[in-house]
Backbone as XML, in Angstrom:
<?xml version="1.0"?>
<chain id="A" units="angstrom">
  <residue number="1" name="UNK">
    <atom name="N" x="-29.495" y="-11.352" z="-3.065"/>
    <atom name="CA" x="-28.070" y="-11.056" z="-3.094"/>
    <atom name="C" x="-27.608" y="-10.718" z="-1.693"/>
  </residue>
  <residue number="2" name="UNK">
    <atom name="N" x="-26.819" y="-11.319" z="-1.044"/>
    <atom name="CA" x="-26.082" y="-11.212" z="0.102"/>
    <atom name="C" x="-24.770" y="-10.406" z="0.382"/>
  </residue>
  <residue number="3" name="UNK">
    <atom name="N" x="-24.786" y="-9.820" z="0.627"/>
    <atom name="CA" x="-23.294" y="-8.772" z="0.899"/>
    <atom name="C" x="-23.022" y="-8.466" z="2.176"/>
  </residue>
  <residue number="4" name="UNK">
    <atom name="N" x="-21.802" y="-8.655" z="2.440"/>
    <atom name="CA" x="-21.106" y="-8.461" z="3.911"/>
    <atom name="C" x="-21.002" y="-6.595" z="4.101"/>
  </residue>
  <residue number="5" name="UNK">
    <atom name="N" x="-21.301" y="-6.246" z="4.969"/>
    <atom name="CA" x="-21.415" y="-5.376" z="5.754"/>
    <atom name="C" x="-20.383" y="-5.175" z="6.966"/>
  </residue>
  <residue number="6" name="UNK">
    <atom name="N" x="-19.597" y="-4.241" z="6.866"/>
    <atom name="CA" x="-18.433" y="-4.343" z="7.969"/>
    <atom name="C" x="-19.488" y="-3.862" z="9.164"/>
  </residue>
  <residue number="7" name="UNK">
    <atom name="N" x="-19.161" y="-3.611" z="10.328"/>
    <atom name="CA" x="-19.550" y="-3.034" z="11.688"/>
    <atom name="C" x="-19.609" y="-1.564" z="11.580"/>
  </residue>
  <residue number="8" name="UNK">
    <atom name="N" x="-20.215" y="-1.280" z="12.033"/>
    <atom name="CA" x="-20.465" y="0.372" z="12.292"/>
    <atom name="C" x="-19.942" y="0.932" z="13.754"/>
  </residue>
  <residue number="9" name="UNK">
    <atom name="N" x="-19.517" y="1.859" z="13.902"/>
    <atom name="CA" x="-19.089" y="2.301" z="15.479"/>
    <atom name="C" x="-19.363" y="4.018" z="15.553"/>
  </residue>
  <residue number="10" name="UNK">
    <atom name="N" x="-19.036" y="4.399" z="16.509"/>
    <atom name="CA" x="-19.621" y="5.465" z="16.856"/>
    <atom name="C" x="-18.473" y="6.691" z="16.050"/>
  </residue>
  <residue number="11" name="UNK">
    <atom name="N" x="-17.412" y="5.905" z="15.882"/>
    <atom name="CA" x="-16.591" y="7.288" z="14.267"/>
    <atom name="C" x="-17.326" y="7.210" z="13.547"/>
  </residue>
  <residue number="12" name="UNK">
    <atom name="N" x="-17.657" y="6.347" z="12.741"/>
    <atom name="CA" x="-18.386" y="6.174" z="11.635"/>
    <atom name="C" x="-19.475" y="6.800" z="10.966"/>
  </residue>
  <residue number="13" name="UNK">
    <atom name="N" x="-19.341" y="8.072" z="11.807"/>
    <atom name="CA" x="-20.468" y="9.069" z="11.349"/>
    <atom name="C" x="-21.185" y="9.379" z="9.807"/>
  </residue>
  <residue number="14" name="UNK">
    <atom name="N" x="-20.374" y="9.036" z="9.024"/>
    <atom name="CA" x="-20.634" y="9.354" z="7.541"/>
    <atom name="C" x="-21.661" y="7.993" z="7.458"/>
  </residue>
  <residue number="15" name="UNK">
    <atom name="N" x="-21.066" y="6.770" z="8.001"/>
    <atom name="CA" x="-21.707" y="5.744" z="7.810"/>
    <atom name="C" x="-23.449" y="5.654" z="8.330"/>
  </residue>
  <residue number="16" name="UNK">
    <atom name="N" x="-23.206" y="6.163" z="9.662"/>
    <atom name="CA" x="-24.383" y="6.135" z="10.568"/>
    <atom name="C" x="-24.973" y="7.276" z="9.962"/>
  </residue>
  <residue number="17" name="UNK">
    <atom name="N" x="-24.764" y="7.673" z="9.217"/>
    <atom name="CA" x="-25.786" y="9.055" z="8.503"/>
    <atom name="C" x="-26.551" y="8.654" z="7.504"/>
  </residue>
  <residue number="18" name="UNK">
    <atom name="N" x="-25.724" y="7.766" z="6.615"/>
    <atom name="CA" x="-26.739" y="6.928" z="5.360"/>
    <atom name="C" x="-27.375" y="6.297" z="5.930"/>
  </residue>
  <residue number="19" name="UNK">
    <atom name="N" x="-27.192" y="5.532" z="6.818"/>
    <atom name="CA" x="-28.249" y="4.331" z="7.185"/>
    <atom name="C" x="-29.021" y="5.303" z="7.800"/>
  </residue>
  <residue number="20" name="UNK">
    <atom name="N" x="-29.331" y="5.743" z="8.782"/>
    <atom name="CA" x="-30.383" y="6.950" z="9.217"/>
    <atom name="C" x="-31.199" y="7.618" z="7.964"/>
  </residue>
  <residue number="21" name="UNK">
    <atom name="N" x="-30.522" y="8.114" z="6.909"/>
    <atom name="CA" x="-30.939" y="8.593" z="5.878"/>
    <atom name="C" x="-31.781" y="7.465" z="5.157"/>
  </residue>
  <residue number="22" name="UNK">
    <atom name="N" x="-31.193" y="6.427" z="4.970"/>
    <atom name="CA" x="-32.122" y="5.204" z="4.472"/>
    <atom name="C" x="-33.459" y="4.533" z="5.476"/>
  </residue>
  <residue number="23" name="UNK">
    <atom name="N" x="-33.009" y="4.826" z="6.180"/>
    <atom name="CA" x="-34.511" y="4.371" z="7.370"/>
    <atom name="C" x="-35.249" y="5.466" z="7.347"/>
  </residue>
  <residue number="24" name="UNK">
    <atom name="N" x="-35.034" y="6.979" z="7.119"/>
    <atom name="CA" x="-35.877" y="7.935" z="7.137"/>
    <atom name="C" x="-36.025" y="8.453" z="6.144"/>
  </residue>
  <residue number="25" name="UNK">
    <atom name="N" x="-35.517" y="8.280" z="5.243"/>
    <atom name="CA" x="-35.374" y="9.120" z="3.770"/>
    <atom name="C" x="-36.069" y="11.021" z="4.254"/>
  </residue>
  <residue number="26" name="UNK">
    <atom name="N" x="-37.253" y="11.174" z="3.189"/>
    <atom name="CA" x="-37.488" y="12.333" z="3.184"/>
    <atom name="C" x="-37.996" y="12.616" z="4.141"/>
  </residue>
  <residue number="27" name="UNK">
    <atom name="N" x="-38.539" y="11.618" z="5.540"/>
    <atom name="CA" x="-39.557" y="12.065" z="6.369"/>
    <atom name="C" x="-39.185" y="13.209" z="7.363"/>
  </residue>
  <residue number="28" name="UNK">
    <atom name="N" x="-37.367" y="13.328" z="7.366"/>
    <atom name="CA" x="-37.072" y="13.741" z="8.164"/>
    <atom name="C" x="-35.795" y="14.677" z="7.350"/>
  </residue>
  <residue number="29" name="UNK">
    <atom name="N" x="-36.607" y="16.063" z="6.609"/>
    <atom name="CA" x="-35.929" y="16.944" z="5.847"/>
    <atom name="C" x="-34.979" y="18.336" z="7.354"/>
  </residue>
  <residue number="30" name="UNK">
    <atom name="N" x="-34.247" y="18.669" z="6.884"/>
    <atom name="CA" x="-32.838" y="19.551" z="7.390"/>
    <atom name="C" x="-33.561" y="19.856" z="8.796"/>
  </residue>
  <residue number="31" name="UNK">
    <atom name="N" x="-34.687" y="20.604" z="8.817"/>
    <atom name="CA" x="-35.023" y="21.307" z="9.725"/>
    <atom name="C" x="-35.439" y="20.516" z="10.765"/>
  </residue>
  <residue number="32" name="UNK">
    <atom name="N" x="-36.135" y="19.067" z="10.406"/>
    <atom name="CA" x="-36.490" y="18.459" z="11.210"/>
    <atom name="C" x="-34.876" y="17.226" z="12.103"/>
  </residue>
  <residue number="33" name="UNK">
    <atom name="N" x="-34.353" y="17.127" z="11.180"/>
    <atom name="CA" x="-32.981" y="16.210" z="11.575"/>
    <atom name="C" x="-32.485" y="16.977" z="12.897"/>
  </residue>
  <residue number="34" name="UNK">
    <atom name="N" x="-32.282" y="18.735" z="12.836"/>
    <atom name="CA" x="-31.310" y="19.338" z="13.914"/>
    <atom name="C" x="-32.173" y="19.376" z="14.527"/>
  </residue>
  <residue number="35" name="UNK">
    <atom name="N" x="-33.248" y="19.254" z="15.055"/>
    <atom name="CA" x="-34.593" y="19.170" z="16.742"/>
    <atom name="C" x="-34.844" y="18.274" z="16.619"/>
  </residue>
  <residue number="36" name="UNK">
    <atom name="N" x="-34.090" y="16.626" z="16.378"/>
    <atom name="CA" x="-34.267" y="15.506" z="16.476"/>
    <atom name="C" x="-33.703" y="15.576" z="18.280"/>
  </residue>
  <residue number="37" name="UNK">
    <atom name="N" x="-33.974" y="15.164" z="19.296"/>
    <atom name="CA" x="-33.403" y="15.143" z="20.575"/>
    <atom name="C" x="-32.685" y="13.551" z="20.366"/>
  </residue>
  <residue number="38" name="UNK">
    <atom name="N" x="-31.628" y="14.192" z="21.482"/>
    <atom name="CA" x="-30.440" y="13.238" z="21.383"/>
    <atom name="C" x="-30.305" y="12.002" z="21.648"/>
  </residue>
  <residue number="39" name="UNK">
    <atom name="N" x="-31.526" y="11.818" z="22.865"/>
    <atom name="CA" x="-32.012" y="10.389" z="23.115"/>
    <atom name="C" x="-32.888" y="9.849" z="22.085"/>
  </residue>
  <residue number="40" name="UNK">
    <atom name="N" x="-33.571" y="10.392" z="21.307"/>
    <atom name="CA" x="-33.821" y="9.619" z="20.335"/>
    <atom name="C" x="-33.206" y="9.208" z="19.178"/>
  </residue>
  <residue number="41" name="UNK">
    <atom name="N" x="-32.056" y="9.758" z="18.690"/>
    <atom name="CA" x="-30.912" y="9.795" z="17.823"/>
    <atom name="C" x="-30.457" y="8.439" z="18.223"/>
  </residue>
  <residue number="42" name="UNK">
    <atom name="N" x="-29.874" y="8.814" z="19.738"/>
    <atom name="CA" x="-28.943" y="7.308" z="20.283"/>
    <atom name="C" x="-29.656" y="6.313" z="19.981"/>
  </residue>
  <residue number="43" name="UNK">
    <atom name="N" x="-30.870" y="6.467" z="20.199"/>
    <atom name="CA" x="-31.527" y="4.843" z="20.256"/>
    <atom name="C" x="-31.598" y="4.331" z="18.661"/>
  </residue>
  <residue number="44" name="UNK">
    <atom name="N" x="-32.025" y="5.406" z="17.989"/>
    <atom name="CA" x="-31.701" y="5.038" z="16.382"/>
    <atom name="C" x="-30.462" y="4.553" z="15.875"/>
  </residue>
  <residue number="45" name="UNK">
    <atom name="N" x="-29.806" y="4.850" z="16.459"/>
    <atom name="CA" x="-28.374" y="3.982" z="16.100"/>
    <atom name="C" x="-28.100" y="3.240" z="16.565"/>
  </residue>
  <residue number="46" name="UNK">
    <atom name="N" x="-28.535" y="2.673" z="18.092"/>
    <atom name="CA" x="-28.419" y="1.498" z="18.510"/>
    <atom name="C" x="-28.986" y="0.748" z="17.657"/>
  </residue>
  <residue number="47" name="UNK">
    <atom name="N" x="-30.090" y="0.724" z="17.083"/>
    <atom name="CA" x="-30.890" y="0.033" z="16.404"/>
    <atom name="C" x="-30.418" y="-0.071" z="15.437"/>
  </residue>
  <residue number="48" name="UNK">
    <atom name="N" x="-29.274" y="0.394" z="14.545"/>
    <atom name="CA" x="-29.188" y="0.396" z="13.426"/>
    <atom name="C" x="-28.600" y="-1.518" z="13.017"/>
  </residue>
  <residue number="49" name="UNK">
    <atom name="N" x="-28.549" y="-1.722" z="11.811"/>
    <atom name="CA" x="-28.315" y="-2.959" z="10.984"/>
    <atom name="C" x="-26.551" y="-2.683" z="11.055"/>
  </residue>
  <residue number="50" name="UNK">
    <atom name="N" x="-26.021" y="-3.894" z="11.816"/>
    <atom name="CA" x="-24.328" y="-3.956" z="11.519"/>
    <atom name="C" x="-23.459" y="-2.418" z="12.564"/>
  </residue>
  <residue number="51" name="UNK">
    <atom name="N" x="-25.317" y="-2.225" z="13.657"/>
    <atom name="CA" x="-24.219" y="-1.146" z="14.737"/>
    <atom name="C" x="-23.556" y="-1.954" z="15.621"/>
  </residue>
  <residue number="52" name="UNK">
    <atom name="N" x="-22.473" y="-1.642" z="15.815"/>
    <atom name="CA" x="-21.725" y="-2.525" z="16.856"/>
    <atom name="C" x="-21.374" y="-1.538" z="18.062"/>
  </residue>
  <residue number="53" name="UNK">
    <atom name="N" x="-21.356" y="-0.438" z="18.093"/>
    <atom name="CA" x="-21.040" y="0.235" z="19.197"/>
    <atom name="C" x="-21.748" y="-0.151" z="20.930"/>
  </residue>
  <residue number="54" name="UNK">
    <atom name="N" x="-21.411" y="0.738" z="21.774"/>
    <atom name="CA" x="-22.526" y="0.358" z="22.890"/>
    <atom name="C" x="-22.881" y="1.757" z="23.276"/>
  </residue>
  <residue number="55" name="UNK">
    <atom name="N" x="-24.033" y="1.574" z="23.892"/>
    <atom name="CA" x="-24.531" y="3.030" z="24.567"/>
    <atom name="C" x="-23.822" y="4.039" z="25.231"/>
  </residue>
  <residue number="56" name="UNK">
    <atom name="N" x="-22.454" y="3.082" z="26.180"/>
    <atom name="CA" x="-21.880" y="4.192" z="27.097"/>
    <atom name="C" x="-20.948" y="4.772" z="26.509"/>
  </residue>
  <residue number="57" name="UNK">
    <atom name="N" x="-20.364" y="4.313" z="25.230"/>
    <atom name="CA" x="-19.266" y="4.829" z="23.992"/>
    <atom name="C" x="-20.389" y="5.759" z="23.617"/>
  </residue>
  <residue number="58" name="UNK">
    <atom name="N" x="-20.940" y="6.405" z="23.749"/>
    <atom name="CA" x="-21.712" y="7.535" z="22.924"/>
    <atom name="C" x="-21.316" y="8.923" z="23.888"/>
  </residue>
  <residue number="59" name="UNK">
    <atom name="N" x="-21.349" y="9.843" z="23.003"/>
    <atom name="CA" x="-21.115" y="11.076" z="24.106"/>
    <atom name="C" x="-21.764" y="12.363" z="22.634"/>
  </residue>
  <residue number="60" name="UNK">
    <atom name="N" x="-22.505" y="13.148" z="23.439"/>
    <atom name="CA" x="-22.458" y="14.647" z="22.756"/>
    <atom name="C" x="-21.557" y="15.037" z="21.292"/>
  </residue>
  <residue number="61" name="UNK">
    <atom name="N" x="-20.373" y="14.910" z="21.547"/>
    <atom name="CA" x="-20.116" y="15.479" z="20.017"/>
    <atom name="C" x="-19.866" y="13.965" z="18.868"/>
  </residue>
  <residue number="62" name="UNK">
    <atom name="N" x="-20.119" y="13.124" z="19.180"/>
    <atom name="CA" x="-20.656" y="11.846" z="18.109"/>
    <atom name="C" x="-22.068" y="12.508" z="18.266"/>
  </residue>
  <residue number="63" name="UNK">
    <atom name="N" x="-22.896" y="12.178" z="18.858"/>
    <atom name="CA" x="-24.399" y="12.537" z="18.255"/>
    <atom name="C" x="-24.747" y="14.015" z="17.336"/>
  </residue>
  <residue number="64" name="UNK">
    <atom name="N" x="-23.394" y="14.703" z="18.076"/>
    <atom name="CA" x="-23.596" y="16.015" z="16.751"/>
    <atom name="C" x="-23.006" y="16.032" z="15.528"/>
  </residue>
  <residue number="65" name="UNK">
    <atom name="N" x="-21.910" y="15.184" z="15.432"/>
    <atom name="CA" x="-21.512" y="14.893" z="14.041"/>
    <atom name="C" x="-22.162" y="13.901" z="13.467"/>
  </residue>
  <residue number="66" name="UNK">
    <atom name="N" x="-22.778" y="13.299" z="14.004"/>
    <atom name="CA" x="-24.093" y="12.095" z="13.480"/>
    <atom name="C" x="-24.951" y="13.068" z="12.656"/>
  </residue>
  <residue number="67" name="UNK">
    <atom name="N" x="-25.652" y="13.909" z="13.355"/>
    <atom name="CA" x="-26.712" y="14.678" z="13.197"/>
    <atom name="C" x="-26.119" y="15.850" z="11.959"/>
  </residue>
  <residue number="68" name="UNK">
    <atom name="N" x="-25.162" y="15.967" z="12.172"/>
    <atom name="CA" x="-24.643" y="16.915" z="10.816"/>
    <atom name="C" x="-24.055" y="16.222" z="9.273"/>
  </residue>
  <residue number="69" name="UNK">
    <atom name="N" x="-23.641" y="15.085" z="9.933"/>
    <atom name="CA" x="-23.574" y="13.889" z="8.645"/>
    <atom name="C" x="-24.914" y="13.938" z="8.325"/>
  </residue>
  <residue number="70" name="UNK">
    <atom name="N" x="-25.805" y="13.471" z="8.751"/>
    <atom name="CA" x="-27.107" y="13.634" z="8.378"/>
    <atom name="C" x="-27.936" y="14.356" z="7.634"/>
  </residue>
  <residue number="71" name="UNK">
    <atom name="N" x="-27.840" y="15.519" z="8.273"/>
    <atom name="CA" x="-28.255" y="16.673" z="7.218"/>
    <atom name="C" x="-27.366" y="16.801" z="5.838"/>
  </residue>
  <residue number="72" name="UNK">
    <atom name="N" x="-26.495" y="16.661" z="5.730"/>
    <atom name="CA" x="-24.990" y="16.648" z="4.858"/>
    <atom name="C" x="-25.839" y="15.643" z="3.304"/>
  </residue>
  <residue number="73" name="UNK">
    <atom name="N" x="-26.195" y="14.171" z="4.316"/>
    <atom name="CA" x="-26.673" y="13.110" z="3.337"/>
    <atom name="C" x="-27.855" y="13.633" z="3.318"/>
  </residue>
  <residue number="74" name="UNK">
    <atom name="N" x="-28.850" y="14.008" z="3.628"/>
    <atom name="CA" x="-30.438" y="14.671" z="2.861"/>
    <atom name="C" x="-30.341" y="15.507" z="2.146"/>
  </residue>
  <residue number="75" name="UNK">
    <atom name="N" x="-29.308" y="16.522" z="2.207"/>
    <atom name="CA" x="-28.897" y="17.356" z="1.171"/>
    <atom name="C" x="-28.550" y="17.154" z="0.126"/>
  </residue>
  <residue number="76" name="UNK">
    <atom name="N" x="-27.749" y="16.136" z="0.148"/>
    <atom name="CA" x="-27.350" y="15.211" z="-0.986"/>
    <atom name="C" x="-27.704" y="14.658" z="-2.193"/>
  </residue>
  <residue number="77" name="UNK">
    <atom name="N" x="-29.100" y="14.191" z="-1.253"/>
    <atom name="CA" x="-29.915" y="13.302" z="-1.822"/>
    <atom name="C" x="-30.860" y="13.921" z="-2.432"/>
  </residue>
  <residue number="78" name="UNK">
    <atom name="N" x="-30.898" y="15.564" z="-2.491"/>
    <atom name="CA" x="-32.330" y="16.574" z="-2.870"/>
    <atom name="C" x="-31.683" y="16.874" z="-3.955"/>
  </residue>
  <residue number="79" name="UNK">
    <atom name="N" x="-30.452" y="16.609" z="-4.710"/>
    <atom name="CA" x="-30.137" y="16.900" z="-5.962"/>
    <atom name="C" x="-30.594" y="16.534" z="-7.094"/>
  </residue>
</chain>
């Protein structure tokens, strides 16, 4: 089954949190998501499926609302 996928960008925080959440599921529970360092965050989202953003569009408070979407969706998902 094939389904279109819009683009992802660096607002898209809610978005870039599931997909993070789906590439890591449980491996990476609350405590471990907030001492994720930031260069490794970025590069995870570069990498992501349907990211369209670019590296120099990234700044500090996207990677912290990334990272708090994040925790937000593992929490979620422990219900």
């Amino acid at each position: 089954m094939s389904q279109f996928e819009p683009p992802i960008y660096w607002n898209d925080h809610e978005d870039i949190a599931q997909k993070l959440y789906e590439k890591f599921g449980d491996d990476f529970p609350e405590s471990k998501i907030y001492r994720v360092r930031f260069t490794d965050l970025l590069n995870w989202v570069l990498e992501l499926p349907h990211f369209e953003g670019k590296k120099e569009e990234s700044n500090e408070g996207h990677l912290e609302m990334i990272q708090s979407a994040w925790v937000y969706e593992w929490r979620d998902n422990q219900k």
